[in-house]
N, C-alpha and C positions, 0 to 999 in steps of 0.2 A: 242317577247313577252314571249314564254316559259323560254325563258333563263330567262329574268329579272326577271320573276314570282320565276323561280327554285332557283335564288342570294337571294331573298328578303325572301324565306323559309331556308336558309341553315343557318345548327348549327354554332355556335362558340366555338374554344376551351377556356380555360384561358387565353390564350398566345395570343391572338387576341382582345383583347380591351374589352370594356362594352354592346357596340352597332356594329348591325351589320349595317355595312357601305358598301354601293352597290355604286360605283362611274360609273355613264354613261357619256363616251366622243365619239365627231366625230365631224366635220367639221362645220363650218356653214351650216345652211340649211340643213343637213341632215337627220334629222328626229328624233330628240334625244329626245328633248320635246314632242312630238306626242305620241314621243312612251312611254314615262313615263307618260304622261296625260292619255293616257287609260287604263296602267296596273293599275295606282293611283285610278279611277274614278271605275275599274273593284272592288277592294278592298272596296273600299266605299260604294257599291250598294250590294256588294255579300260578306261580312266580314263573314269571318269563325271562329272568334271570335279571331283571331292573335293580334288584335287592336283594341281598344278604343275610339283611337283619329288619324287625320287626319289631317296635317300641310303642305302646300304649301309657300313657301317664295320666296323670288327672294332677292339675295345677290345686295346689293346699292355699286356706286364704286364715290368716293375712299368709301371702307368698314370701316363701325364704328359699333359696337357692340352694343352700346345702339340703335339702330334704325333697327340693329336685329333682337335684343330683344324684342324689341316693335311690329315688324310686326309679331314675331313667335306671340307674344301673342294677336294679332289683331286677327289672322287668325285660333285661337285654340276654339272660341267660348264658353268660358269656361263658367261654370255651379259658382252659388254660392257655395263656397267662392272664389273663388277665381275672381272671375268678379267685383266685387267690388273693392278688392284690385286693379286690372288691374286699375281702372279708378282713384281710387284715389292715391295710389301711382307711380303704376309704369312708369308714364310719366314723375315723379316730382324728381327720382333719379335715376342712370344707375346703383348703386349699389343693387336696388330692384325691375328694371325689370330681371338684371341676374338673380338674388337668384329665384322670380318667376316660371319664366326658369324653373329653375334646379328642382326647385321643383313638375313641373308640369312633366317632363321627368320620374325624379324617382318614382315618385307615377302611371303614367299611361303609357298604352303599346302605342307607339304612332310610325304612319309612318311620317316620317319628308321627302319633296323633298327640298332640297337647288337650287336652279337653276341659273345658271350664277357665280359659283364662276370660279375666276380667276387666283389666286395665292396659293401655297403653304403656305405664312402666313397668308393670312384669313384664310386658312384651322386649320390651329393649334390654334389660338386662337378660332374659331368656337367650337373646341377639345377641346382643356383646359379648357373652359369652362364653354361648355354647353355639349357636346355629351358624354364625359369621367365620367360626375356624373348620365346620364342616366342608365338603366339597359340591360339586356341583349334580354327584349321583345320587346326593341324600333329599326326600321330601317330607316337610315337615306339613303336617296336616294340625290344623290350629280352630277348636270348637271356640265356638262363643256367640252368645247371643245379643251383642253389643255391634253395632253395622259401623260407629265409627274406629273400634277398636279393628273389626276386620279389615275394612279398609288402610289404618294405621299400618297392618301385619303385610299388608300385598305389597309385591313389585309394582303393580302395576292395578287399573280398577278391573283389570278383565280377568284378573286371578281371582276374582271373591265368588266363592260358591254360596247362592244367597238362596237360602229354602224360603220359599214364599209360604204362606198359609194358602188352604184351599179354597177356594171359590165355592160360590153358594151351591151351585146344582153336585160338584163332585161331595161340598159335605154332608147334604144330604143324602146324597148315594152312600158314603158311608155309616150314616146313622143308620139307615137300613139293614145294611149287613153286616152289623153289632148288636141291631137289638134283640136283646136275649132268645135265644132258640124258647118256642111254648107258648110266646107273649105273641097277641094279633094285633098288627101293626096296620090300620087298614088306612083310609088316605086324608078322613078328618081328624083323626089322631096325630099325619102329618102336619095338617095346618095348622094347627093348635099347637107343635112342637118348634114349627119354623122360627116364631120369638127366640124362644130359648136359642136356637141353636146359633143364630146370630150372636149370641153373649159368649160362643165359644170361638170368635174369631178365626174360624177357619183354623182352628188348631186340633189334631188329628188326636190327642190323647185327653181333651178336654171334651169333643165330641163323645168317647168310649164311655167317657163316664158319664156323662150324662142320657148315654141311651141304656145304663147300668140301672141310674136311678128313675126311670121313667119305667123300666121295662116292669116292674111288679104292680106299676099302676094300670095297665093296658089289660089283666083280668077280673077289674073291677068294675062295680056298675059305670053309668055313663056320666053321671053325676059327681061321683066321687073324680073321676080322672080329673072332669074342666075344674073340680074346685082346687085339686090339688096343682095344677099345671098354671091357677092362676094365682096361686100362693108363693108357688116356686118364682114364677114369673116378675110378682109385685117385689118380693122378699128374697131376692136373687141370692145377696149375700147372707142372709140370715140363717135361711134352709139348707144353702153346700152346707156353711157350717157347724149346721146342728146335725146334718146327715154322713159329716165327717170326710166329704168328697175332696181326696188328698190333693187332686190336679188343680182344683179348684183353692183349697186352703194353702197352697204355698204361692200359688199367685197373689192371695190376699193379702200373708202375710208378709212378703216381698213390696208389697204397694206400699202395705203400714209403713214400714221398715222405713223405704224411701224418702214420702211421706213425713215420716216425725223426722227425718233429719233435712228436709229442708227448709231453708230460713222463711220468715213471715212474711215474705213478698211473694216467694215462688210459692207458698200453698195460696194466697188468692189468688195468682195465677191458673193454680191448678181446679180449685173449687169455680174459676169462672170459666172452666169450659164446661160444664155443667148448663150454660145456658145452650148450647145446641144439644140438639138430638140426636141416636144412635144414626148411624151412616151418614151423617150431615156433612158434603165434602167441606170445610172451610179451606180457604186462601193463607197462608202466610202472611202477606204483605193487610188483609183484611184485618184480621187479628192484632198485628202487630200496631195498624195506626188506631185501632178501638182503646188499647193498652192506654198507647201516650195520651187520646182523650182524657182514659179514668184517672191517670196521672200517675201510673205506674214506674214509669220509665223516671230516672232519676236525672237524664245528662244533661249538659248545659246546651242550649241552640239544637236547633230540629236534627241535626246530623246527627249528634252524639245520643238526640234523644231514639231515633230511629236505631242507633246500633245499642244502645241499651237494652229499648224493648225485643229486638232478635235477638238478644245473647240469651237473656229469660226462655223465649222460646226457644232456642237448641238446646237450653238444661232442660227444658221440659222433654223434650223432643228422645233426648239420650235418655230419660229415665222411662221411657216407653210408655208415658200416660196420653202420647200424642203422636200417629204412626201416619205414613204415606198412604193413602187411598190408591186401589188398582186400578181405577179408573179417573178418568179424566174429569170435566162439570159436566160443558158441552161446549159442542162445535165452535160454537162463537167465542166464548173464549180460547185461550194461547196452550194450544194441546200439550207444548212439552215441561210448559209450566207445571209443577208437581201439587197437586192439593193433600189435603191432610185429613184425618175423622178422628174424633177421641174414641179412644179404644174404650170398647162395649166397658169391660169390669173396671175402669178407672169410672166410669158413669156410677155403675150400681156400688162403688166404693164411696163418692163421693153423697149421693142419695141418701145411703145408708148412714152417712158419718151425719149426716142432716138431720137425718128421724132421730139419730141414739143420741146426739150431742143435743144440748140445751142452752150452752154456754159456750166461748171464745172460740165460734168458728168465724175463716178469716173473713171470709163476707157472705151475703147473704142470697140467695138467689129463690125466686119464685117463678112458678111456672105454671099456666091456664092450658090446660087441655079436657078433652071430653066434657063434664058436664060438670067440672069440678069448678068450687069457688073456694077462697081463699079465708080459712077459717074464723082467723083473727081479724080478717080484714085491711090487715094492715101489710102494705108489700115491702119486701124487702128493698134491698140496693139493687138487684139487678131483676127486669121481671120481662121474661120469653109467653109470647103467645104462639100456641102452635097451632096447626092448618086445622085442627081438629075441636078446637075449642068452639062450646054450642052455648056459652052465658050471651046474655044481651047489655043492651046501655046502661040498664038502670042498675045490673049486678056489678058490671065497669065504675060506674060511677059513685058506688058504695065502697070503696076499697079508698086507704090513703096513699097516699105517694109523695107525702112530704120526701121520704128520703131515697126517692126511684132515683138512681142518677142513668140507668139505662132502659130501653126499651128498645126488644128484638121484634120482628111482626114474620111470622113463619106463612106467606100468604097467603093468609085469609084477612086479608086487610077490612077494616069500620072504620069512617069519619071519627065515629066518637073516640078512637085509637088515646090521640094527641088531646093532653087537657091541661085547661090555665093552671090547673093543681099542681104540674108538673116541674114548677119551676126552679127545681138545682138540676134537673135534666142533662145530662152531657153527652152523650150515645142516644139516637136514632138510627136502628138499622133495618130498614126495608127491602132491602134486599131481594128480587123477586118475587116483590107478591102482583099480580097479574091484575086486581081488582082497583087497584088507586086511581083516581081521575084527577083532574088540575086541580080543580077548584077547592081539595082535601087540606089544601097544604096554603092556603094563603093566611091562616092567622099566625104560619109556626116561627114570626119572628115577635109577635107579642106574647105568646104563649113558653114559650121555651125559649127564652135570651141569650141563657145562658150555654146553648148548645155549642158544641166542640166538634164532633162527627155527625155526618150525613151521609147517610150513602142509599139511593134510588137504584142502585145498578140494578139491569133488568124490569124496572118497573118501566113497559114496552108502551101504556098507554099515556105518560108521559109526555109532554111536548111543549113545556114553559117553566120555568120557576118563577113565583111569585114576587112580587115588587117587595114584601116585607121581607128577605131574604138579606135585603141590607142591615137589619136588624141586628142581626146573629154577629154581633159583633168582638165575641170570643170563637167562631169558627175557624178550627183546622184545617178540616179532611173533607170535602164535596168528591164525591166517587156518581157520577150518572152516564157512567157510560153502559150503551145498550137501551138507551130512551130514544125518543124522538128528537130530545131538545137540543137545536142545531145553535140557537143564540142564549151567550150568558146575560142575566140584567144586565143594565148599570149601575145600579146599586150594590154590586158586586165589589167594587172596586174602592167600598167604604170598610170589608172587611181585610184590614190591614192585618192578623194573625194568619189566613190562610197560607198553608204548607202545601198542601195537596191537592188539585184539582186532576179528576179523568174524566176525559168526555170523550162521546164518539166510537169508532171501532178503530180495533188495530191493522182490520182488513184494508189493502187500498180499496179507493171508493171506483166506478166506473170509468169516471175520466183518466184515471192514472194505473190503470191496465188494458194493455190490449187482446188480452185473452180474458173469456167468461170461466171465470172459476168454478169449481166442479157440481153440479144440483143434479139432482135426482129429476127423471122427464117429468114427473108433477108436478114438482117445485118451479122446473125450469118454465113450465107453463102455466102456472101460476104467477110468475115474478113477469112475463111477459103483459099476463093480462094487467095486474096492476102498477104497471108498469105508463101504461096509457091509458090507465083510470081518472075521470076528469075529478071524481071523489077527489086521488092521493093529489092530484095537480092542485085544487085548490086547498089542499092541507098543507101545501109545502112540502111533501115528504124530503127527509135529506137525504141528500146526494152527495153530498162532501164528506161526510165522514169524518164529520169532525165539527168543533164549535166555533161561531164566530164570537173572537172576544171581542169587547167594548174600547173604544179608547181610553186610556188612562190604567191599560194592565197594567207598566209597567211600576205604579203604586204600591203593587203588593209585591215589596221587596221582601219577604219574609218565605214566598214561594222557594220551594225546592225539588217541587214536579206539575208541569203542567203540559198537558196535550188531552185530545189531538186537538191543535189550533188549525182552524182553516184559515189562509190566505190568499186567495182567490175570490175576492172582493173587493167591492169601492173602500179604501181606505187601507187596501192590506198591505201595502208595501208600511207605510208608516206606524200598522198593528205590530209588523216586524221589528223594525227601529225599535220599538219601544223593548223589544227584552232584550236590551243591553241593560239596561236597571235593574235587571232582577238577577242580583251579583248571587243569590243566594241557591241558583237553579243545580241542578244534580242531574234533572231527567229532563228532557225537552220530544215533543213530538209536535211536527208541523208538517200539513199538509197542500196541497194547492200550488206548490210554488211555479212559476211560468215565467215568462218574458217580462210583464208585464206588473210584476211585483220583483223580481231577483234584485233590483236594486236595493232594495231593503233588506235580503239576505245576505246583501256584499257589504251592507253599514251597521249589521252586528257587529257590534265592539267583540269577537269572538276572545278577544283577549281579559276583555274584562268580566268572563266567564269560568272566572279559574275553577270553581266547583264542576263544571260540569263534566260528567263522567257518559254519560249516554244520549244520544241526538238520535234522534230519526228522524227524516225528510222522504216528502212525497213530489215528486214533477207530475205533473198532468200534461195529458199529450199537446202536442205544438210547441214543448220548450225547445229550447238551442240545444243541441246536444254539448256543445262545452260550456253548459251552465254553471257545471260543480267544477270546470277541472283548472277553475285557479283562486278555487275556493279554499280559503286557510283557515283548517278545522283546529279545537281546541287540542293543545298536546296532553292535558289530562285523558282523553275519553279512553272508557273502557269496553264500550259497545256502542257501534253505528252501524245503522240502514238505512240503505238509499235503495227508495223506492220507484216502480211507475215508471217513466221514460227516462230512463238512464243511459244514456249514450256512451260517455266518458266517465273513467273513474276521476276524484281529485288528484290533481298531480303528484302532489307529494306524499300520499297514503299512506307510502312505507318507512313514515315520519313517525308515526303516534306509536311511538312505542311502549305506549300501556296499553293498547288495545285488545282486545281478549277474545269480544266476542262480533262478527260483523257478518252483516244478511245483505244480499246483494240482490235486485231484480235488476236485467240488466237487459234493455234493448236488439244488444251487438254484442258477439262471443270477443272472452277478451283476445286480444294482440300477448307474443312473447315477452312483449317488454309491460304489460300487467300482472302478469303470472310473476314475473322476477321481481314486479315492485311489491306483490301482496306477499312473494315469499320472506322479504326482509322485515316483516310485522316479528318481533320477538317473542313477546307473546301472544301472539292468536291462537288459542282455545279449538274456536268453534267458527268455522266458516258454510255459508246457508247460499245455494247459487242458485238463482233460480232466471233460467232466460227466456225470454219472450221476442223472439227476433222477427224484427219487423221486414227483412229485406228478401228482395224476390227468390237468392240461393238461402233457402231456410238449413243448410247441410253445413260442417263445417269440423275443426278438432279442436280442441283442447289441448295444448299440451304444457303437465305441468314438471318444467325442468328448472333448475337453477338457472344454468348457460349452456347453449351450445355450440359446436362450431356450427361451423357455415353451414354443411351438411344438414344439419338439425337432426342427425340420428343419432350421435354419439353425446354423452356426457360430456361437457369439459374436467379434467379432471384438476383446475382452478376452481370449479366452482363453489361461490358462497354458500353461505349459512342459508337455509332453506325450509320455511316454514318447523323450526325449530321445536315449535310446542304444539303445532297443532294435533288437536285427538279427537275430535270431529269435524267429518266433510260431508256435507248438505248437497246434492245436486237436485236439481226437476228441469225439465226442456220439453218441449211440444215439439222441437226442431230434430232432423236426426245429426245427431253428434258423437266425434269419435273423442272418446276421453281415454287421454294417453299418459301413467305414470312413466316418466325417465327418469328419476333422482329418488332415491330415497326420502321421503319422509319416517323419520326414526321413530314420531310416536304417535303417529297415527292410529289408534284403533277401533275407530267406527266409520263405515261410510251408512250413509243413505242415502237412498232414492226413494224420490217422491213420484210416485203413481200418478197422482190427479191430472197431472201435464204430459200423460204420455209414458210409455215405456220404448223411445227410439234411441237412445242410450245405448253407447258401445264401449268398453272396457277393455283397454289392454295396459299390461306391465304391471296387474295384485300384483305380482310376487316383490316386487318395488318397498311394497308398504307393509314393511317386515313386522311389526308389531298390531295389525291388523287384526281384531278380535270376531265382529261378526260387521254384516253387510245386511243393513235392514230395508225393505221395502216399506214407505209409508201410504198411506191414505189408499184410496178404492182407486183401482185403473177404468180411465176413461172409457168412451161407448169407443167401441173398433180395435181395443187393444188385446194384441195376443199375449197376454199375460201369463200362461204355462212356456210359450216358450222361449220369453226373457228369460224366465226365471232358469230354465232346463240348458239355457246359454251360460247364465249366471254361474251355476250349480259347477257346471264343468271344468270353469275357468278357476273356481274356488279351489275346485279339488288339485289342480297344480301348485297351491299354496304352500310353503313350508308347513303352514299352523293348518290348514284346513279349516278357517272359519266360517261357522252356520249362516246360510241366506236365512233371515225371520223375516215374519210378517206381520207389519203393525199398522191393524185396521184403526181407523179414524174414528171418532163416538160420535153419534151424533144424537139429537134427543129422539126418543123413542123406540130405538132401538133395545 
C-alpha cells in the first residue's frame, strides 16, 4: 500500500507523458484489486486535495471505446453541465462521449482505476485518446495481470506496482488463519497440506479455498483425512472440479482457453515442460537450446534458429504457463540472471490432459518416480527420472525406447541410465546429479550417435570427457561448466555441427583477482586446507577457470558461443589466432591473457568477427597495464567485461556504440577523461564497476561529469551527451572512495552497491540522478564492516531526494541456506 500510495504521488518529468500512469499487475487471485480498492477508497474519504474526481471502470472485452466512454462517464457523477450533456448526447454519438471524456480529464484532477485491461492495444487507444489530452494532476491506476502489458502502460520500469505472490512460510501462515473456526488444525495435518499448498502459488484467494475444502476433513478419523488429501493431491484437477472450487475452476478454464488456441508447436512446447518438476528452477537459455535439439525451432542458421526458439518461450512465458522464480539457483551460478519454474496448475493441467486424453496429444512425456514402472512398458518421446525413483536395472532394461528422443537424469544418476537401445536419442540432460563418475560415459558416442545436446553442468565429480565424444557427430550444445574438466579432447574438433560450448566458471579464477572473494570462515578454511592438499595437487585441480582448447578449434566454424577458453599456456597465443575462423561467434569468453600470449589477442582478425555481439576477457596478474588500451574491439558488441588486472580501459570505448551492457574490474580508479569516454557509450544499459586498487593510496573519487572547467567544481554548461541511456550503476570497492554525481544522468534508476568488497563508499550529488527509483545493497558485508551505519548515512542522504527512493537489501543465495 505504501508503494502504490508513494507511485500515485510521484512527479513527472516532460519526457513522461501528460498523466501519471501507475500500472498494477500479478496473478489471478492475487490481491491486485483489493489492494487498489483500498488505497482508491483511502483517497476518497481522506483526499488531500490531489483530486477532485474519482473514476472506477472495468475495461469490457472485446474493448470498444464508446462503451468506455460511457462507463468512465456513468461513474464520474458529474455536477451540471455537464450531466445533462451525458444524458443527452453522449449515448447518441461515440464521437461526443469521447470529446466529453477529454474534456472532463483536462478541466479536473482526477484518479482514474482501469481494471481488467488486457492488451497493449486497448492500452494505446485508451492513450490516444483519452489519457494523453489529460493533464499532469490526473492518475490513471491500470489493473492487469499481464507484466508485459504493464510495463507497455509505465513511463518508466519504476512505475509498475508488481504484487508478488507470497512466499512459502507467509502462505502458510495464512492457511492457518482461514481454516475454518471448529476444524483442529494440528501440525501433521500441516505437513500433509504443505503439497497442496504449493499448487496454490502463493496466491492469497487460492490459499482461502483450499483451507475451505480441507477444513471439513480435519473432524474426521485419521484415515479418512490421508486418503482424501492424497486423492486431492494425485487428482488436483479433477477434485477442484468436481468440488466446484471457483478460484481454482477459472484458472482451469483460463489454461483450456489459452491452450486450445495455441498452434501445434507451442502446445508441445507447452506439454514438454511437464518433464521438470514442481519448483524445478530451469534456465532460459537451457530450455531454449534442448528446443533446437528436438527441432522445434524452425530458422535457418543457429542465429535465427536461437531467436526462434526464445520467441516460443515469451509466448509461453506471456501466457503464464511459465513464470519467474524468487529465487536465484545458487551462488555459483550468475545471480542477476533471472530463472524460471512452471507454474504448479499448468503441471496438474497438463498431467491431467495425459490421463483423460488417449489420443492426438502433442507429445509424449513419461516419468519414473517412487516405485512406479511404466505400465505398457513402452516410453514415450520424452522420459525424466527423478531423484526419488527406487526401480532397478532389470526394470530399466524392460521398457522400450525405440522412440525416447530425450532423457532428463533428476540426480540420482545409474550407469545403466544410457543404453545402445537408445539410438534416435537427441537430449541428454544431467544436469547436477552429484553421483556420475568418468568412466559412465565412455561408450555414449557408440551408444547414442545421434545426440544433439549434452549438458554435465554441475556434474562436480567430473574431470574428463571421453575419447568417443568424437563420435557424436550431430552434437550441438556441450554445457559442462561447473565440472573439473579443465582440457577439451581432440577429438572434439571432428564435431563440425557444435554451436554451443560452456565450460569453466564465470568467476575470475585466482590469478586474475587480487582480492579473496567473499567465503564464510569455514569455507574459507576449508579452501585453505585443500588448497595445499598434495590429494587436489596430484589431481590437477583447476585453477584457471576455464578450458584448454585443442589446437584445431578454429574447425568448428558453425560455433556461436564458446568459453571460458583459457590462454595461459604452451600454445595459447596461437589457441588465440585460431578464432579469427570462427566467423560464426556471437559470445566469446577468454581468460589467462598476459604478456606472454597478447600477441595472439592483437592478431584476432577482430574484424572478421562481424557477429560478435558479447566478449569477455580475463588478465592475470603481471600483464602490462596498457595491454587493452590500443585494443580494437568489434563495433557490433553489445556486452563487454574486462576482467582481473585492468589498468587501462581500451582507448577508443566510447566507439562501440551498440554497447549496452559492460562490467568493469578495474585495478586503478578511472581518470576524468574515462568517465567522459564511458559517458559517450549511446546506449549503455547497465554499467557493473567493481575496483580492486592495487596502489599504496588505496583512497581516491570518482567523479562522474560530462566536462568541467578547470576548477572541476562547476558543470560546463557545453557539456555533451552523457550517459544518455544508462538505467543501472553497479558499484563495489574494498578502497575508500568518494563517488561524486555533477551532471545529470536523466535515466538512471537503479544504483547498487555490492557489500562483499566493503561498505567504504561515499556518495554525494543523488539529487543529480533525477529519475532514481531505489538504491540496493547487494551480497552479505565483509568481516569488519559497519553496515547499520552506511546504511543510516545512506538512508539520510536518500531522504534529500526529490523521489525519496527506498535503500533495499538483497541478500545473496547461497546453497543451503
Amino acid at each position: 500500500m505504501k508503494e502504490l500510495d508513494k507511485l500515485i504521488g510521484l512527479p513527472l518529468d516532460s519526457s513522461q507523458g501528460k498523466s501519471n500512469v501507475v500500472p498494477v499487475c500479478g496473478d489471478d487471485g492475487v490481491g491486485k484489486s483489493s489492494l487498489v480498492r483500498t488505497v482508491y477508497n483511502h483517497y476518497v474519504a481522506n483526499n488531500r486535495g490531489m483530486f477532485n474526481m474519482f473514476v472506477w471502470v472495468n475495461v469490457s472485452h472485446p474493448f470498444n471505446l464508446m462503451d468506455f466512454s460511457q462507463s468512465l462517464l456513468l461513474d464520474m457523477h458529474l455536477e451540471p453541465p455537464y450531466s445533462g450533456r451525458i444524458y443527452r448526447d453522449a449515448f447518441q454519438a461515440e464521437y461526443d462521449a469521447i470529446k466529453l471524456c477529454k474534456e472532463v480529464l483536462k478541466e479536473r484532477q482526477c484518479l482514474v482505476v482501469v481494471a481488467g485491461l488486457q492488451s497493449k492495444n486497448d492500452w494505446d487507444t485508451i492513450n490516444n485518446e483519452l489519457v494523453s489530452a489529460g493533464t499532469y494532476a490526473n492518475c490513471i491506476i491500470v489493473i492487469t495481470t499481464k507484466e508485459s502489458v504493464a510495463t507497455h502502460c509505465a513511463a518508466s520500469s519504476g512505475r509498475v506496482c508488481n504484487v508478488k505472490p507470497l512466499d512459502a512460510a507467509v502462505a502458510l501462515d495464512l492457511f492457518r488463519k482461514v481454516f475454518p473456526f471448529g476444524s483442529s488444525l494440528n501440525e501433521n495435518m500441516i505437513e500433509q497440506a504443505k503439497p497442496l499448498l504449493s499448487k496454490c502459488d502463493g496466491v492469497p484467494k487460492r490459499i482461502i479455498t483450499l483451507a475451505s475444502y480441507l477444513g471439513p476433513l480435519a473432524n474426521r478419523p485419521r484415515e479418512t483425512q490421508e486418503r482424501e488429501r492424497k486423492r486431492l493431491n494425485d487428482n488436483f484437477k479433477h477434485e477442484v472440479t468436481m468440488a466446484k472450487c471457483d478460484s481454482f475452476l477459472s484458472i482451469f478454464t483460463s489454461i483450456s482457453s489459452s491452450f486450445d488456441a495455441c498452434p501445434h508447436l507451442l502446445k508441445k512446447c507447452i506439454f514438454y515442460l511437464s518433464i521438470f518438476p514442481e519448483n524445478k528452477m530451469i534456465r532460459k537459455r537451457h530450455l531454449v537450446r534442448r528446443w533446437i535439439a528436438e527441432g522445434y525451432s524452425k530458422g535457418i542458421g543457429s542465429c535465427s534458429l536461437e531467436n526462434d526458439a526464445e520467441k516460443l518461450f515469451n509466448k509461453i512465458a506471456e501466457l503464464g504457463m511459465i513464470q519467474q522464480a524468487q529465487q536465484p539457483i545458487t551462488e555459483t551460478d550468475v545471480i542477476r540472471k533471472v530463472s524460471w519454474q512452471v507454474n504448479c496448475l499448468i503441471l496438474e493441467y497438463i498431467i491431467s490432459w495425459q490421463t483423460e486424453e488417449k489420443v492426438l496429444l502433442p507429445l509424449e512425456v513419461s516419468v519414473l518416480e517412487g516405485k512406479c514402472s511404466l505400465t505398457t512398458g513402452r516410453v514415450g518421446q520424452h522420459l525424466a527420472i527423478r531423484k526419488c525413483w527406487e526401480g532397478d536395472e532389470f526394470m530399466f532394461n524392460s521398457m522400450d525406447f525405440s522412440r525416447l528422443r530425450s532423457l532428463t537424469v533428476f540426480e540420482n544418476w545409474k550407469p545403466f541410465f544410457i543404453s545402445e537401445k537408445m539410438r534416435v536419442l537427441r537430449v541428454l540432460d544431467l544436469e547436477g546429479t552429484p553421483n556420475i563418475k568418468n568412466g559412465d560415459l565412455d561408450q555414449i558416442g557408440d551408444m547414442i550417435p545421434r545426440l544433439k545436446f549434452l549438458s554435465l553442468r554441475r556434474c562436480t565429480p567430473i574431470s574428463q570427457l571421453p575419447d568417443s565424444m568424437g563420435e557424436l557427430r550431430q552434437l550441438q550444445t556441450l554445457d559442462i561448466r561447473y565440472t573439473k574438466i579443465i582440457t577439451l579432447p581432440k577429438s572434439i574438433i571432428n564435431l563440425r555441427k557444435l554451436q554451443y560450448i560452456r565450460a569453466g566458471e564465470t568467476t575470475p579464477g585466482p590469478e586474475e583477482m587480487n582480492e579473496e572473494p567473499y567465503r564464510p570462515r569455514r569455507t574459507r578454511i576449508l579452501h585453505t586446507l585443500l588448497s595445499y592438499s598434495p590429494k587436489s595437487s596430484r589431481r590437477g585441480s583447476p585453477t584457471c577457470h576455464g578450458i584448454k582448447a585443442p589446437k584445431g578449434i578454429g574447425r568448428l566454424t558453425n560455433l556461436h558461443t564458446l568459453g571460458v577458453v583459457y590462454a595461459n599456456i604452451a600454445g595459447g597465443e596461437s589457441i588465440l589466432r585460431e578464432l579469427s575462423y570462427l566467423t560464426q561467434l556471437r559470445k566469446l569468453i577468454v581468460s589467462g591473457i598476459n604478456g606472454n600470449n597478447s600477441w595472439g589477442l592483437f592478431n584476432i582478425s577482430w574484424h572478421a568477427l562481424t557477429n560478435l555481439t558479447s566478449l569477455s576477457m580475463g588478465l592475470t596478474k603481471g600483464s602490462d597495464k596498457h595491454l587493452l588500451q590500443f585494443l580494437e574491439l568489434p563495433e557490433k558488441l553489445q556486452r563487454l567485461k574486462l576482467y582481473g588486472h585492468v589498468a587501462k580501459l581500451p582507448k577508443h570505448i566510447g566507439r562501440l556504440d551498440n554497447l549496452t551492457k559492460l562490467t568493469l574490474q578495474m585495478t586503478t580508479l578511472f581518470t576524468m577523461e574515462d568517465i567522459q569516454e564511458l559517458g559517450k557509450l549511446k546506449r549503455l544499459h547497465t554499467l557493473r564497476l567493481r575496483f580492486v586498487v592495487t596502489d599504496n593510496d588505496n583512497s581516491g573519487e570518482i567523479k562522474f561529469c560530462a566536462k568541467v572547467d578547470s576548477s572541476s567544481t562547476r558543470v560546463s554548461s557545453t557539456a555533451p551527451a552523457f550517459f544518455d541511456e544508462l538505467n543501472t550503476l553497479e558499484i563495489a570497492c574494498r578502497s575508500s572512495i568518494h563517488v561524486s554525481f555533477l551532471d545529470q544522468m536523466i535515466k538512471l534508476e537503479q544504483l547498487k552497491v555490492d557489500c562483499s568488497y566493503g561498505l567504504s563508499l561515499d556518495f554525494t550529488g543523488l539529487e543529480h540522478l533525477i529519475s532514481l527509483n531505489q538504491v540496493v545493497l547487494k551480497g552479505s558485508p565483509s568481516d569488519g564492516c559497519d553496515c547499520d551505519a552506511f546504511k543510516e548515512a545512506l538512508k539520510q542522504k536518500l531522504a534529500q531526494h526529490p523521489k525519496q527512493p527506498p535503500l533495499k537489501q538483497e541478500q545473496k543465495f547461497r546453497p543451503g541456506q
